[in-house]
Residue, then its C-alpha position, 0 to 999 in steps of 0.5 A: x748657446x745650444x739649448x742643451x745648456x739651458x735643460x734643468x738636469x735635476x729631476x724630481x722622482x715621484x714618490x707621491x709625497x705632498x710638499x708638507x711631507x717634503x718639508x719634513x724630509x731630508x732631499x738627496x739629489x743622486x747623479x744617474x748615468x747609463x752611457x749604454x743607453x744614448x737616450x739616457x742624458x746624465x742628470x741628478x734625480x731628487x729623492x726625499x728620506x725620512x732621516x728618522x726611519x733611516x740609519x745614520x750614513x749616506x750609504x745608510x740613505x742610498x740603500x734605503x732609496x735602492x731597496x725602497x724607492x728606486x731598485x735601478x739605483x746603481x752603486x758599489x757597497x760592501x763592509x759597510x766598515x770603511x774596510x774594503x773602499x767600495x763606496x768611495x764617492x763624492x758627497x757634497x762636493x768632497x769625496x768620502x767612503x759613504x759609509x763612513x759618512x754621516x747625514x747631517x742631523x740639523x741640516x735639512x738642505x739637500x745633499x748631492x752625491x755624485x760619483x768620484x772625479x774625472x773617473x770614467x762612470x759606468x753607471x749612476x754611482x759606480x765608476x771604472x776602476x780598472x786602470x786605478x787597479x792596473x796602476x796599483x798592480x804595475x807597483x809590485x805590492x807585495x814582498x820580494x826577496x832575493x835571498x832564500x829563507x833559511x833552514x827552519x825560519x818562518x817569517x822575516x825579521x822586522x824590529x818594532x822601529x822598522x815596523x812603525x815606519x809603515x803606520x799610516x801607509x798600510x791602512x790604505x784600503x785602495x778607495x781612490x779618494x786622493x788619486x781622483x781628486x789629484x790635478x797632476x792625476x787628471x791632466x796624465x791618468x795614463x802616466x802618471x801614477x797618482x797619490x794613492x798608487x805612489x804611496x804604496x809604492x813607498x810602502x813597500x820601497x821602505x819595507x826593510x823586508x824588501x830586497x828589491x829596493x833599488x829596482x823599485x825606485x827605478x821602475x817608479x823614477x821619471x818625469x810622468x810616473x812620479x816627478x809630476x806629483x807637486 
């Protein structure tokens, strides 16, 4: 076996704390990547927080490490919210937006984050997302018509019933959580659509303001874009 199987790729960053402050701490073992730089082998580096002096989520705990630890951290954040699906990643072994995940108050464990699955990683935490978005954009998602407004009219009519057939497909905030944890996904990223691109598709195909129904379905139809989904 070649010895680069046998390398120990945890790497503890030094943060001068003695193993009494360790014990104290909660780790966090973060996966760093630069593939622009060949020296610089893929690994997960050990930090140590004081969960106290730090605020309640992992995204909470990766900002702290960036501003107070280690700045060359890289990782993708912005709401804050779970609105806007940046700081999708993976964290103990499940994908999550970090910051809606919250450290675990009793568990002293470490906690590994890594970035989302099967995704190409552009740096440490932050992986390409064109292809997901390239995907989503080859689905349309807005409103069409063929029929034009008439005189005076300001919005499409959409009764209360129609309506409730979006709820839970309009929320969607593109974090691709689902579509790189999907099998189907992973064996055909350049075909197949995936979960989280399929279901806006259907979003919009159930529309009753959409009058492109029918060429929706045909765009969608065939064996790799959606009957690959199990």
């Amino acid at each position: 076996m070649p010895d680069v199987f046998k390398v120990n790729y945890t790497e503890e960053f030094d943060q001068g704390l003695s193993e009494d402050q360790k014990a104290q701490m909660k780790r966090f073992d973060i996966y760093r990547s630069n593939p622009n730089d060949p020296s610089d082998r893929p690994k997960y580096v050990s930090y140590y927080l004081d969960t106290k002096q730090c605020g309640p989520m992992f995204l909470d705990a990766l900002i702290k490490i960036k501003d107070e630890v280690d700045p060359t951290l890289s990782f993708r954040r912005s709401c804050r919210e779970g609105i806007c699906g940046s700081c999708a990643m993976n964290i103990d072994g499940r994908h999550h937006l970090a910051c809606l995940c919250p450290i675990p108050k009793s568990n002293m464990e470490k906690s590994t984050v890594s970035p989302l699955m099967f995704m190409f990683v552009l740096k440490d935490l932050v992986v390409d997302m064109s292809h997901f978005y390239a995907q989503y954009k080859s689905i349309d998602p807005f409103l069409k018509r063929k029929s034009e407004k008439e005189p005076g009219q300001r919005e499409y009519y959409q009764s209360v019933e129609d309506r409730k057939l979006l709820d839970g497909l309009y929320e969607c905030v593109l974090c691709a959580c689902c579509q790189s944890t999907c099998p189907s996904y992973w064996w055909h990223p350049q075909d197949y659509l995936g979960p989280a691109v399929l279901m806006q598709a259907y979003r919009w195909i159930i529309d009753s303001r959409d009058e492109f129904t029918d060429e929706r379905l045909e765009k969608i139809g065939g064996d790799m874009k959606l009957g690959e989904c199990y």
